[in-house]
Backbone as JSON, one array per atom type, in Angstrom:
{
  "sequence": "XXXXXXXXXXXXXXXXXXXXXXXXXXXXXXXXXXXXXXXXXXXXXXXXXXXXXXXXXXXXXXXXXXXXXXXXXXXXXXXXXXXXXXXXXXXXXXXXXXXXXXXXXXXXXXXXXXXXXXXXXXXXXXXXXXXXXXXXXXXXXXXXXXXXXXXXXXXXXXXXXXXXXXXXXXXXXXXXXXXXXXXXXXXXXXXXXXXXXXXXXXXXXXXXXXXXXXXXXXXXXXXXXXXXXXXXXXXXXXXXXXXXXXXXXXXXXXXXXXXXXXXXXXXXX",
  "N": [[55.97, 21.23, -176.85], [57.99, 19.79, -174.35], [60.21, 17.47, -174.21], [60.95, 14.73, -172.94], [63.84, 12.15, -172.3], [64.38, 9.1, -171.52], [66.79, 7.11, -170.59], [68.78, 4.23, -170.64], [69.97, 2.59, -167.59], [73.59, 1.61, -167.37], [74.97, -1.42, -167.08], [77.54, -0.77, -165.53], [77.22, 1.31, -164.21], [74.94, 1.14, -162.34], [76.12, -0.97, -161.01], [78.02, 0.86, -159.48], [76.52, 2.5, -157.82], [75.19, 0.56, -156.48], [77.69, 0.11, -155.07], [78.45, 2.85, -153.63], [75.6, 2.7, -151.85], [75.64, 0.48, -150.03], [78.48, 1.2, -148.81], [77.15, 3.51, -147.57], [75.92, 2.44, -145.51], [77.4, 1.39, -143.88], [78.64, 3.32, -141.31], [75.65, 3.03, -140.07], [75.68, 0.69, -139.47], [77.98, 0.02, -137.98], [77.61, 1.62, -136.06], [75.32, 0.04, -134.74], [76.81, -2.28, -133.92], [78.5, -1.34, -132.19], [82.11, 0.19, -132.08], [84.58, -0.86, -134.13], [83.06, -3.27, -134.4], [82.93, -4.34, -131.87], [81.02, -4.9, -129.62], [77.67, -2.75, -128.23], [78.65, -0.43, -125.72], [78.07, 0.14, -122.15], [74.79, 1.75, -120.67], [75.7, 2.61, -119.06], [78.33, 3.09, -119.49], [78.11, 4.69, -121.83], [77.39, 7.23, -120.87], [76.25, 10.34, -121.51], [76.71, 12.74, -119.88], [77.68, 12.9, -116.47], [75.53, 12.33, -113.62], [76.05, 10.96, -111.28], [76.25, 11.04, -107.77], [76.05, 13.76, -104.61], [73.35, 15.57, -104.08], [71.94, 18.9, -102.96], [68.25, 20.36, -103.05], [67.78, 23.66, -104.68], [65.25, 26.22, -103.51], [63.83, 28.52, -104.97], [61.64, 29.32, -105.36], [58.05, 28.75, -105.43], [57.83, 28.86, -103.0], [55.88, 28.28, -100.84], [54.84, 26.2, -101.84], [56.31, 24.42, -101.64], [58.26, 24.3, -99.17], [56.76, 24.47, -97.09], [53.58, 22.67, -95.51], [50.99, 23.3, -98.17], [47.97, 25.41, -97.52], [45.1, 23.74, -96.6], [42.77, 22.86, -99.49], [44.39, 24.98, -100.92], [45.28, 24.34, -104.81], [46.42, 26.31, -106.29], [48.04, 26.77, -109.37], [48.17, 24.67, -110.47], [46.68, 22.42, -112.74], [44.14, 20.87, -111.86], [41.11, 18.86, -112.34], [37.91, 19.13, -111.94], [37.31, 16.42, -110.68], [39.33, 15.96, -108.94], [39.44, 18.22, -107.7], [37.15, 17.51, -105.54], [38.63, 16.01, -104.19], [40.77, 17.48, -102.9], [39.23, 18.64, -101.41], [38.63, 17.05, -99.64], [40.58, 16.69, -98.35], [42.43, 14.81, -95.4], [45.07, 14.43, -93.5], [45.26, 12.67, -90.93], [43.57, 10.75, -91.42], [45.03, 9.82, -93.41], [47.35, 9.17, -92.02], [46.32, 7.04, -90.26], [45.35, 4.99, -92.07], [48.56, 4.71, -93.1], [49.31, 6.1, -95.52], [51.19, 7.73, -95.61], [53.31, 8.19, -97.26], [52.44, 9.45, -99.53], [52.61, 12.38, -101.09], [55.12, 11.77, -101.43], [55.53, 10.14, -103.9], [57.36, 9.53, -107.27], [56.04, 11.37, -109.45], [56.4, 13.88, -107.79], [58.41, 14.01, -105.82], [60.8, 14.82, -106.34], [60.68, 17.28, -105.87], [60.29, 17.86, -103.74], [61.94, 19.25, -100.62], [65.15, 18.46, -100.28], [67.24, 16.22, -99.87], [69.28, 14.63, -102.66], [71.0, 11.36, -103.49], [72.75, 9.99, -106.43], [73.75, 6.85, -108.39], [75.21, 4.77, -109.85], [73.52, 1.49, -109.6], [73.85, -0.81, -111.26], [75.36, -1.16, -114.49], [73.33, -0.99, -116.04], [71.15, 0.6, -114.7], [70.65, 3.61, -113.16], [70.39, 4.82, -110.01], [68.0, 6.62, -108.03], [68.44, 7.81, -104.95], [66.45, 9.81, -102.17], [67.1, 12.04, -99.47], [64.78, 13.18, -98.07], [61.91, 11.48, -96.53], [63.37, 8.97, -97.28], [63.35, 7.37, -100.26], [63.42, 5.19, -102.95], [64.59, 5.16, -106.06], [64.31, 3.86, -109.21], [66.11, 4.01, -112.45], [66.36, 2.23, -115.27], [67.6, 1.57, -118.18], [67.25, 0.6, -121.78], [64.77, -0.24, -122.4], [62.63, -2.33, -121.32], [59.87, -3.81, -121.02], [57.21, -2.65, -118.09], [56.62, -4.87, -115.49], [54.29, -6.87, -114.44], [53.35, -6.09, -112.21], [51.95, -5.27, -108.76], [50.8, -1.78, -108.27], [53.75, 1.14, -107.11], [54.84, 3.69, -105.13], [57.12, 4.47, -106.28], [56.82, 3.36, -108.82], [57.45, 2.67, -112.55], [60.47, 2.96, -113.86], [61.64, 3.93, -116.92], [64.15, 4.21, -119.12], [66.36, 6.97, -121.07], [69.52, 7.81, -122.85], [69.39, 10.54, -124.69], [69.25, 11.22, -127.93], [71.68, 13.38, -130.51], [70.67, 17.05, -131.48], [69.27, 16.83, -134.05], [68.5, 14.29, -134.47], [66.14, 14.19, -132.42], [64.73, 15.9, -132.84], [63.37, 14.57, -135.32], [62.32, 11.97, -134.46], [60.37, 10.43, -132.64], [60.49, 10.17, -128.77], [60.49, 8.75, -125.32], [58.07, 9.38, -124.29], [56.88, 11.54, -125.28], [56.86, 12.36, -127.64], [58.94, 14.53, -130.24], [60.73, 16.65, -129.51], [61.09, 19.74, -129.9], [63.88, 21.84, -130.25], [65.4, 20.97, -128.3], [68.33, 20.05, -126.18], [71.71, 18.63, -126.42], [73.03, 16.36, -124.72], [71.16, 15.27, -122.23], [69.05, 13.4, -120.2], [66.29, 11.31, -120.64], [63.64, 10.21, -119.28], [60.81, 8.13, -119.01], [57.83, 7.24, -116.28], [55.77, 4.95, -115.25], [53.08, 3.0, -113.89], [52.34, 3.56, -111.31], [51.37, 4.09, -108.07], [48.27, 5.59, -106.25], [48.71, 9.42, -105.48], [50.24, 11.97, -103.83], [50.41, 15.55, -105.65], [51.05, 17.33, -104.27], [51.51, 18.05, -100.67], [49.0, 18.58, -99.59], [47.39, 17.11, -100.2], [46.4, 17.29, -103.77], [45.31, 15.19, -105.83], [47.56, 12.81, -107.85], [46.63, 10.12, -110.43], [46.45, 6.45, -110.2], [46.53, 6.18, -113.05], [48.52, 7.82, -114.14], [51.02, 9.04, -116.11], [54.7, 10.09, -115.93], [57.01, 12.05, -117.33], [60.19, 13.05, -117.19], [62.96, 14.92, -117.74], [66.33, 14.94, -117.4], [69.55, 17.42, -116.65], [72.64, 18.29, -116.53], [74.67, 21.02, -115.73], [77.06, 23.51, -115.53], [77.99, 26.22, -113.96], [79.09, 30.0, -113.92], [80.65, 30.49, -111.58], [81.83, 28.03, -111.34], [79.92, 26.29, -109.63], [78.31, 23.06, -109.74], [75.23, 22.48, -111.3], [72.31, 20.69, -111.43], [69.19, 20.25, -113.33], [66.35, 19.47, -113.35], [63.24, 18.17, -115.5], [59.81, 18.14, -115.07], [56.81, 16.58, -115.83], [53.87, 15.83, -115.39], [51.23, 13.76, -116.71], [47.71, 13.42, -116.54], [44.96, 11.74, -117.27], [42.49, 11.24, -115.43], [42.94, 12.97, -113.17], [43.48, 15.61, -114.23], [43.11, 18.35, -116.03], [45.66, 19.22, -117.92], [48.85, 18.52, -118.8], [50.96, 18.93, -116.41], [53.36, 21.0, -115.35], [56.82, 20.97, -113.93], [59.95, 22.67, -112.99], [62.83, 21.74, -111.47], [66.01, 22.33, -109.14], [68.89, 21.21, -108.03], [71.85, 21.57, -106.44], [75.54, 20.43, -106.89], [77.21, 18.64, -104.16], [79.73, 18.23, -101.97], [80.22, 15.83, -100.6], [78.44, 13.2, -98.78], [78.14, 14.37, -96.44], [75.89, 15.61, -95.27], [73.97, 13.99, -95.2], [70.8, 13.58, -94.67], [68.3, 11.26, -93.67], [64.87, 11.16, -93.81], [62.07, 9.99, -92.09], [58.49, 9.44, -94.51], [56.48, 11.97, -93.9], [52.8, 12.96, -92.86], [51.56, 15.19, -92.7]],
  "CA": [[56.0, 20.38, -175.64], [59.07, 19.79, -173.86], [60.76, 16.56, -174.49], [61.62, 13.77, -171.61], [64.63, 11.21, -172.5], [64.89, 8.33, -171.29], [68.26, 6.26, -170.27], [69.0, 3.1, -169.64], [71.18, 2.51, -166.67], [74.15, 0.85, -167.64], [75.76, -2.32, -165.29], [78.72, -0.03, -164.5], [76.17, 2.85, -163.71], [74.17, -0.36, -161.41], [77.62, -1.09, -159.82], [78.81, 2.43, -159.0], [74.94, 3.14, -157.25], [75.2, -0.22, -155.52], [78.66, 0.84, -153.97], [77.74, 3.89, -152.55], [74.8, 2.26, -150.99], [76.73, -0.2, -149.4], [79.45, 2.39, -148.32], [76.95, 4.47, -147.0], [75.33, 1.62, -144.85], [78.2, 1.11, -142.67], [78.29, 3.79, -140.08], [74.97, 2.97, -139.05], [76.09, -0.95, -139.09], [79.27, 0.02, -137.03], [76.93, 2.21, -134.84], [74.73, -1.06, -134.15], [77.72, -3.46, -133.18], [80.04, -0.73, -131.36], [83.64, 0.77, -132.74], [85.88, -1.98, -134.36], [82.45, -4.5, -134.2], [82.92, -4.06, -130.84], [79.27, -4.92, -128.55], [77.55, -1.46, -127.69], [78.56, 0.62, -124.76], [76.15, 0.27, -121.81], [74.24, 2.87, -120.6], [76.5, 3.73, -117.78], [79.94, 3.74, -120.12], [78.03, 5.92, -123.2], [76.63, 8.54, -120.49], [77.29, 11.68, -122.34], [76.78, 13.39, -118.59], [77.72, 12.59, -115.05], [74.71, 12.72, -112.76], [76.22, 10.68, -110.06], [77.19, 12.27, -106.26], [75.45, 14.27, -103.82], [72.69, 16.97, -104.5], [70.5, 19.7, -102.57], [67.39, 21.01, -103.45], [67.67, 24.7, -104.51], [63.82, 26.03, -103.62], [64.32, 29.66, -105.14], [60.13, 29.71, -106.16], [57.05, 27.88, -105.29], [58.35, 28.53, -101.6], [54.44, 28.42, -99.7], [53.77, 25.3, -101.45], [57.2, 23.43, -101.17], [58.76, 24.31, -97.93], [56.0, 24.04, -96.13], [52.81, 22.0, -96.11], [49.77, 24.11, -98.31], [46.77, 25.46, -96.33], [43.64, 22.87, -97.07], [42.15, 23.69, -100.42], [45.25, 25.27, -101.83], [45.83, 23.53, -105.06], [46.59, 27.0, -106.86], [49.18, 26.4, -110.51], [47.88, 22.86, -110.56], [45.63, 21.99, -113.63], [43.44, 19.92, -111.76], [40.06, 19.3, -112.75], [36.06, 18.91, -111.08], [37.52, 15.13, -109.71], [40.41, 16.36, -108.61], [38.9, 19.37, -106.51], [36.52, 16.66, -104.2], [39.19, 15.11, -103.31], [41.41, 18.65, -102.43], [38.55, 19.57, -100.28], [38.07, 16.26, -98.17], [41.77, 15.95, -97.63], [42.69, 14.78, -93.89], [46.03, 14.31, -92.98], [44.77, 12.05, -90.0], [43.25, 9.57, -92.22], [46.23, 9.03, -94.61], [48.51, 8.32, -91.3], [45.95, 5.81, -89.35], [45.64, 4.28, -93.28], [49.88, 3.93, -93.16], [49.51, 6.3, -96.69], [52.02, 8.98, -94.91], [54.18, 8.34, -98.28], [51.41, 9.4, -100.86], [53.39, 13.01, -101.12], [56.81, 11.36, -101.88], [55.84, 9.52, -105.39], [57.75, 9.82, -108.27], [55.4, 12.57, -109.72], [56.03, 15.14, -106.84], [59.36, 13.96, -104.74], [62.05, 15.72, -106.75], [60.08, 18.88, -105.74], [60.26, 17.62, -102.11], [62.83, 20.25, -100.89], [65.92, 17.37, -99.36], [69.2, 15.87, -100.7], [69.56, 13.37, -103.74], [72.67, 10.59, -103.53], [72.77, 8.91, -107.33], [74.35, 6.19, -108.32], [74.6, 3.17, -110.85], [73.47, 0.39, -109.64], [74.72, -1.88, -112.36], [75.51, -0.79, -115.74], [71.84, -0.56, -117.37], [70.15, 0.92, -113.84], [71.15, 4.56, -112.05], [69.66, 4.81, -108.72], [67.98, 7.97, -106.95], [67.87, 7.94, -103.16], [66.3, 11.31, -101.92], [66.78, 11.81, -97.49], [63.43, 13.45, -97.7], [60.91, 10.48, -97.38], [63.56, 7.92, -97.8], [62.7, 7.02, -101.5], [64.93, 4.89, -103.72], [64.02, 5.54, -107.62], [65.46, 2.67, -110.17], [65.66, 4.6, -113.82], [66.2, 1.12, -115.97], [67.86, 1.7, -119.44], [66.79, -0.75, -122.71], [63.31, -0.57, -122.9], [62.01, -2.71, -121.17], [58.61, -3.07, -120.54], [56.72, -2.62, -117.15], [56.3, -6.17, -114.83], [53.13, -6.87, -114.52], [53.65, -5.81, -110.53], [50.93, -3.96, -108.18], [51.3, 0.08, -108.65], [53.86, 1.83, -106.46], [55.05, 5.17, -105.08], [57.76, 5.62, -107.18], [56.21, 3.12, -110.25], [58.32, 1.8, -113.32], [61.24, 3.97, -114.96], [62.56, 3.33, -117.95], [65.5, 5.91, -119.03], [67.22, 6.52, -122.23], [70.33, 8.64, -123.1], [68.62, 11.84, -125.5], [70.36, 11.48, -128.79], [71.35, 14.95, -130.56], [69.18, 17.8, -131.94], [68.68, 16.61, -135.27], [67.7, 12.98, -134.35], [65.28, 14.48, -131.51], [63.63, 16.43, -134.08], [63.05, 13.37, -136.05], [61.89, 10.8, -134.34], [59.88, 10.13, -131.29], [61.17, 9.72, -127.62], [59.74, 7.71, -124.88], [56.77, 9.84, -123.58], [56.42, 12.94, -125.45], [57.72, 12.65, -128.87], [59.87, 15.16, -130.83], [61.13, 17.9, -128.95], [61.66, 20.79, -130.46], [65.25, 22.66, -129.38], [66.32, 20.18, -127.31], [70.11, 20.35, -125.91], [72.3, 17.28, -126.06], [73.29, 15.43, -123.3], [70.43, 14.99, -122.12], [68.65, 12.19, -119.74], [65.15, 11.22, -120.5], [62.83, 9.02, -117.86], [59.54, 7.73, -118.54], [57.44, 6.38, -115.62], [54.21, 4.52, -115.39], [52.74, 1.7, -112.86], [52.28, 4.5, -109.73], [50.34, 4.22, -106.94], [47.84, 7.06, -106.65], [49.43, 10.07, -105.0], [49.81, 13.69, -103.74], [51.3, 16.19, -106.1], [51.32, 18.49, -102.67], [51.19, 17.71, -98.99], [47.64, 18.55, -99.0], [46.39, 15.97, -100.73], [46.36, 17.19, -104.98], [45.9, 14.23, -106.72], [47.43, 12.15, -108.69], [45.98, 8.59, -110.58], [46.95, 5.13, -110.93], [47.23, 6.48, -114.75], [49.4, 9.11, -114.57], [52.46, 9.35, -116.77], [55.68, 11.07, -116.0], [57.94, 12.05, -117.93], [61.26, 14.05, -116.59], [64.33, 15.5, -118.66], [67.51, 15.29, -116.58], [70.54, 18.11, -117.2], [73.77, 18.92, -115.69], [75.55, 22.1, -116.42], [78.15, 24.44, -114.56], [78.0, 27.86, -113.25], [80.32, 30.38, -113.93], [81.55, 30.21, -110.5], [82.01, 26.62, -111.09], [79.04, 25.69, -109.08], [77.82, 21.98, -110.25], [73.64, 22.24, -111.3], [71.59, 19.53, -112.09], [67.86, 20.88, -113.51], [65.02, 18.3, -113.5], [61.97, 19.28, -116.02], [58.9, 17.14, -114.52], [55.8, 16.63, -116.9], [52.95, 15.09, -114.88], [49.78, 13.59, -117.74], [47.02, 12.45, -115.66], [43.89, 12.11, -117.76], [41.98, 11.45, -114.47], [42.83, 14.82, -112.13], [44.38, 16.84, -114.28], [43.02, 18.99, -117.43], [46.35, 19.61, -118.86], [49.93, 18.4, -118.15], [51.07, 19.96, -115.08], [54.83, 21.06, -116.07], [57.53, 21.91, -113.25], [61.26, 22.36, -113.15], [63.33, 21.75, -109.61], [67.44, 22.67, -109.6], [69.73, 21.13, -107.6], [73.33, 22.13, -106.56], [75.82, 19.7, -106.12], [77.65, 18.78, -102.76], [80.93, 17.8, -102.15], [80.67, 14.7, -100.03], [77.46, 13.2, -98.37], [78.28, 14.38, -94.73], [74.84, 16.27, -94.81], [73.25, 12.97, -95.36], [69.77, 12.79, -93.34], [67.51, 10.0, -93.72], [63.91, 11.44, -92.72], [60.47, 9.03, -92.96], [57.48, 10.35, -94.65], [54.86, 12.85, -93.08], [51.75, 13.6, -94.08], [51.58, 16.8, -92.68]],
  "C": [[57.42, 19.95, -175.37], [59.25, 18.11, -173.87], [61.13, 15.58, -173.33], [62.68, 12.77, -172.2], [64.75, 10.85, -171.92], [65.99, 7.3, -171.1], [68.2, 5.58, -169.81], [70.16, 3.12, -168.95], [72.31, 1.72, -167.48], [74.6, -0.46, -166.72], [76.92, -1.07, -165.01], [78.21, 1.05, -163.54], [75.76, 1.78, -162.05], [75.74, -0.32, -160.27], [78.07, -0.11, -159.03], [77.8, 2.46, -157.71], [75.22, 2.15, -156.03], [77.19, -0.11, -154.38], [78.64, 1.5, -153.02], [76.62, 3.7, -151.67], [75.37, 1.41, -149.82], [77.94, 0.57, -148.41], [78.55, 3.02, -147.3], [75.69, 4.29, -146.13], [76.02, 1.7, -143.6], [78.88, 1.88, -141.53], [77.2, 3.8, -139.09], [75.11, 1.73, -138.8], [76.74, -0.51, -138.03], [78.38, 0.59, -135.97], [75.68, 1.37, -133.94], [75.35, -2.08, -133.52], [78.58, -2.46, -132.53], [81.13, -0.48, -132.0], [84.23, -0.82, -133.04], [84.72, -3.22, -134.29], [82.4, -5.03, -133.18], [80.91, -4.62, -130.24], [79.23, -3.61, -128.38], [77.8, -1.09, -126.77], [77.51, 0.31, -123.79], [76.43, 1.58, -121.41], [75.17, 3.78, -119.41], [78.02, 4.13, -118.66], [79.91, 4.76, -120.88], [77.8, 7.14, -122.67], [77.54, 9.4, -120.8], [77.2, 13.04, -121.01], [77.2, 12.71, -117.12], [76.54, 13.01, -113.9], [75.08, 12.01, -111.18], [76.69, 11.68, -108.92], [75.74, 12.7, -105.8], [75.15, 15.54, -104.14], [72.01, 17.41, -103.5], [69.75, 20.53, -103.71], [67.79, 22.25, -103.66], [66.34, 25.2, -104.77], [64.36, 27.7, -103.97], [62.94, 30.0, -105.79], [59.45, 28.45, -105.75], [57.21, 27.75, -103.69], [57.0, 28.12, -100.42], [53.67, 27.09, -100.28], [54.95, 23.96, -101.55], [57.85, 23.08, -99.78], [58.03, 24.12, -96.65], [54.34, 23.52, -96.53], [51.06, 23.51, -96.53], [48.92, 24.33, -97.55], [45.24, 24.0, -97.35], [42.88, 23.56, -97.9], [43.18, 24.07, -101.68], [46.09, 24.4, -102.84], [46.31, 24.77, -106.88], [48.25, 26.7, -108.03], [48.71, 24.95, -111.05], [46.49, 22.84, -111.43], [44.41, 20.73, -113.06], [41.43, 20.02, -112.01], [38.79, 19.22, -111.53], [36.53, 17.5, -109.97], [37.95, 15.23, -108.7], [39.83, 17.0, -106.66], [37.83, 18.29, -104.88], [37.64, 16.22, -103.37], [40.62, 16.35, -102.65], [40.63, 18.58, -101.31], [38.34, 18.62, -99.62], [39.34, 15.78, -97.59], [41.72, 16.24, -96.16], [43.9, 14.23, -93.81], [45.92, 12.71, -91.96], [44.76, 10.89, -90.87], [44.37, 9.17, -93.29], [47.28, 8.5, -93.45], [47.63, 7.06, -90.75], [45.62, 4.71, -90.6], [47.26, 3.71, -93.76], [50.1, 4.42, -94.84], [50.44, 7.73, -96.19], [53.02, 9.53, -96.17], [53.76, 8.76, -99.82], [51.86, 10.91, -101.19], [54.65, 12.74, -101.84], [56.55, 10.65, -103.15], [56.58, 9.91, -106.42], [57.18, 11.2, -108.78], [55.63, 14.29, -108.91], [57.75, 14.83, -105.5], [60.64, 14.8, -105.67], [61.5, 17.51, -106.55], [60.02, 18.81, -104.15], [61.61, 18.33, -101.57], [64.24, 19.03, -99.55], [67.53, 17.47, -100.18], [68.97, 14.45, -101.47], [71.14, 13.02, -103.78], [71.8, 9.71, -104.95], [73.71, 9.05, -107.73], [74.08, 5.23, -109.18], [74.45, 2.25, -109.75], [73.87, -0.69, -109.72], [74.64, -0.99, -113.13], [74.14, -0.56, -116.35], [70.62, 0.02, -116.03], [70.75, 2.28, -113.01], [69.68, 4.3, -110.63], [69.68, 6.28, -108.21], [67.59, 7.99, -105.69], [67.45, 9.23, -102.77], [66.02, 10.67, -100.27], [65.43, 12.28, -97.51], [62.2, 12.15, -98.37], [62.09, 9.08, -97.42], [63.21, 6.84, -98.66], [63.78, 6.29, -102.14], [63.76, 4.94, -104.77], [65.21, 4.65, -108.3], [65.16, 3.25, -111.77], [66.71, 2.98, -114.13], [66.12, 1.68, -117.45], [67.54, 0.62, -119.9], [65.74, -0.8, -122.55], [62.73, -1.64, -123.0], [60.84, -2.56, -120.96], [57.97, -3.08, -119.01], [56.35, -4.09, -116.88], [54.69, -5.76, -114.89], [53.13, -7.02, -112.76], [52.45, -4.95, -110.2], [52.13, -2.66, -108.22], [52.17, 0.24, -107.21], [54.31, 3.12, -106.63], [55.75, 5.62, -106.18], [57.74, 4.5, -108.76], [57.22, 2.37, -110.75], [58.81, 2.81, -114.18], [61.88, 3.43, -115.69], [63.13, 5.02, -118.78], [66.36, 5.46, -120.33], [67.98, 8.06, -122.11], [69.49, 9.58, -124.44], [69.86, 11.92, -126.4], [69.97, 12.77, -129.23], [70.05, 15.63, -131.42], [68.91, 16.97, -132.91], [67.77, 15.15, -135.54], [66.41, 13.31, -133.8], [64.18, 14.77, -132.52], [62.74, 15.87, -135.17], [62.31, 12.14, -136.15], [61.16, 10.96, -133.18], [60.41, 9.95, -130.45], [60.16, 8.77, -127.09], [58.51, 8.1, -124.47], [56.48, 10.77, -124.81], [56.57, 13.15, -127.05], [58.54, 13.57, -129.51], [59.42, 16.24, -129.92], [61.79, 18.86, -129.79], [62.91, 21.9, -130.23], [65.53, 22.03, -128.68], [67.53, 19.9, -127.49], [70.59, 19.03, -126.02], [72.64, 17.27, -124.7], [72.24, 15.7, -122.26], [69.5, 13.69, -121.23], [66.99, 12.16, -119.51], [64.49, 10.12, -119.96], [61.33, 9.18, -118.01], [58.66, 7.3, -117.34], [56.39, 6.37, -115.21], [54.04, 3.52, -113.8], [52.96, 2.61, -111.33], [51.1, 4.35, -109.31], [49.59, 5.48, -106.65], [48.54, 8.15, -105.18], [49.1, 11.37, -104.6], [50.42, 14.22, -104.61], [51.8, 16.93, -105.17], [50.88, 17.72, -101.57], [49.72, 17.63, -98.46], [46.94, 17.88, -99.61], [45.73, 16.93, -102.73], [46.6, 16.44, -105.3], [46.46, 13.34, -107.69], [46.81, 10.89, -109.27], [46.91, 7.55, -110.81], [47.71, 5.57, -112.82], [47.78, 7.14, -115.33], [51.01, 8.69, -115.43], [53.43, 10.27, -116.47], [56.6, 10.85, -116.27], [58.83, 13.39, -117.64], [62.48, 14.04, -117.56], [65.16, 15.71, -117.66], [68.48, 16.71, -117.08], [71.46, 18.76, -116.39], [74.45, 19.83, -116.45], [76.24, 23.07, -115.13], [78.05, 25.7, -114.69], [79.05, 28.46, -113.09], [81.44, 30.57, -113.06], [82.21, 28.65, -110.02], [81.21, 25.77, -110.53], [78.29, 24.35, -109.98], [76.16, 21.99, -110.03], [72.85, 21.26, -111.72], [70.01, 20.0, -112.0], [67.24, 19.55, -114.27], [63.32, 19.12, -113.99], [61.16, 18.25, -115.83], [57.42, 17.57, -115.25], [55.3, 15.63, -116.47], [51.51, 15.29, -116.34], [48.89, 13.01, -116.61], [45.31, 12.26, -116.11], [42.72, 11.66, -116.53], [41.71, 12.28, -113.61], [43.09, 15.82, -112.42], [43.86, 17.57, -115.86], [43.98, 19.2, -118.71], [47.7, 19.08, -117.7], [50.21, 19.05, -117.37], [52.97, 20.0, -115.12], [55.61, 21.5, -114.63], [58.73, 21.84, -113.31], [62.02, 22.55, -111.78], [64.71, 21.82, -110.29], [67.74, 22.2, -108.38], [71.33, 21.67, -107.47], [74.12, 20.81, -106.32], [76.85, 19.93, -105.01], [79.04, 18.24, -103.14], [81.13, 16.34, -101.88], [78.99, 14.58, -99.62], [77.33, 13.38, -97.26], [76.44, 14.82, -94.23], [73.78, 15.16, -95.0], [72.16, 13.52, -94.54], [68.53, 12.43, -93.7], [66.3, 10.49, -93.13], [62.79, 10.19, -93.49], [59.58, 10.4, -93.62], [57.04, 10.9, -93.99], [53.71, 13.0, -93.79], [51.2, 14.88, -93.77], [52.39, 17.59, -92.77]]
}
């Protein structure tokens, strides 16, 4: 039988151990108070991307059910279930304008797929702002984790937005919707948002619920011609209309200036 020995620690052994613990505390200390003990960074000084300025839509797929409004019925790609479908087939156009719901299309869930121009912008320091001309929508993503007011539901709900630390953390730990992502890129901008008013995913009335969750992945990257892209990955949950997350990804280009500004209201046709 093979032998085990036992050793007592010594104090110098004790001392050495408790050093290196100590030692090898204080980058994540320093990384809780900021460089030099410094306060942290807010969310607008640490962004490890630039999403501000002026974007268009690039619609390069999904063209028969973005660019123009679906035929009645058509709620083809869309996981929606048995609920869902009643309420596909009694959509009326009519009745959502003499109701004043003309903006049930433009929610959070379904307006970055609305084919227009996005101007964002901080705010303040812990809030970017997304204005889109199609629909005239403003969107408040709200860094720090807070939680949702206890406010009636609207169109575009309650976002709360965190900077996507790198792979190896991702892989590690939970995010705000979805938990560990597997291969995910740094720099990174992830946006929860809850408290929505119920909605269209499409023009023709696919719906969404009061209890839908969405959760979107921001990402800016450059084109070898230099062209500035910003790709939005949109992950609608809706355990009310929808069998299975309903996944899509929209690309923007960006602009130079906002001359092409234009401000349209909702439609509902």
């Amino acid at each position: 039988m093979r032998s085990v020995t036992h050793k007592t620690r010594t104090p110098r052994t004790s001392g050495i151990l408790l050093v290196f613990v100590c030692v090898a505390g204080i980058p994540a200390l320093l990384a809780s108070q900021g460089r030099g003990g410094q306060p942290p960074q807010s969310p607008r000084a640490a962004a490890p991307i630039d999403l501000t300025g002026n974007w268009v839509s690039i619609v390069s797929e999904d063209w028969r059910w973005r660019m123009v409004t679906p035929l009645k019925g058509d709620s083809a790609s869309i996981p929606i279930n048995a609920e869902a479908r009643k309420i596909v087939d009694a959509w009326d156009p009519a009745t959502d304008e003499a109701a004043g719901l003309q903006c049930r299309a433009y929610g959070a869930p379904a307006i970055m797929r609305v084919p227009g121009r996005l101007r964002i912008t901080w705010q303040d320091d812990n809030t970017l702002q997304i204005e889109t001309d199609a629909g005239t929508q403003t969107r408040l993503l709200r860094f720090g984790g807070q939680a949702p007011p206890s406010t009636p539901p609207s169109w575009q709900g309650y976002s709360l937005a965190r900077w996507e630390p790198g792979l190896a953390a991702v892989r590690g730990g939970a995010g705000l919707g979805l938990g560990p992502r597997q291969g995910v890129r740094r720099r990174s901008l992830e946006v929860v948002t809850t408290n929505l008013s119920l909605g269209y995913l499409r023009k023709n009335g696919v719906p969404y619920s009061e209890r839908t969750t969405l959760t979107e992945y921001f990402e800016r990257f450059s084109e070898p011609d230099g062209a500035e892209r910003l790709m939005v990955m949109t992950i609608v949950a809706d355990p009310v209309y929808l069998a299975v997350p309903f996944v899509t990804t929209s690309d923007f280009k960006k602009e130079p200036d906002g001359s092409k500004w234009d401000p349209t209201p909702c439609s509902a046709r």
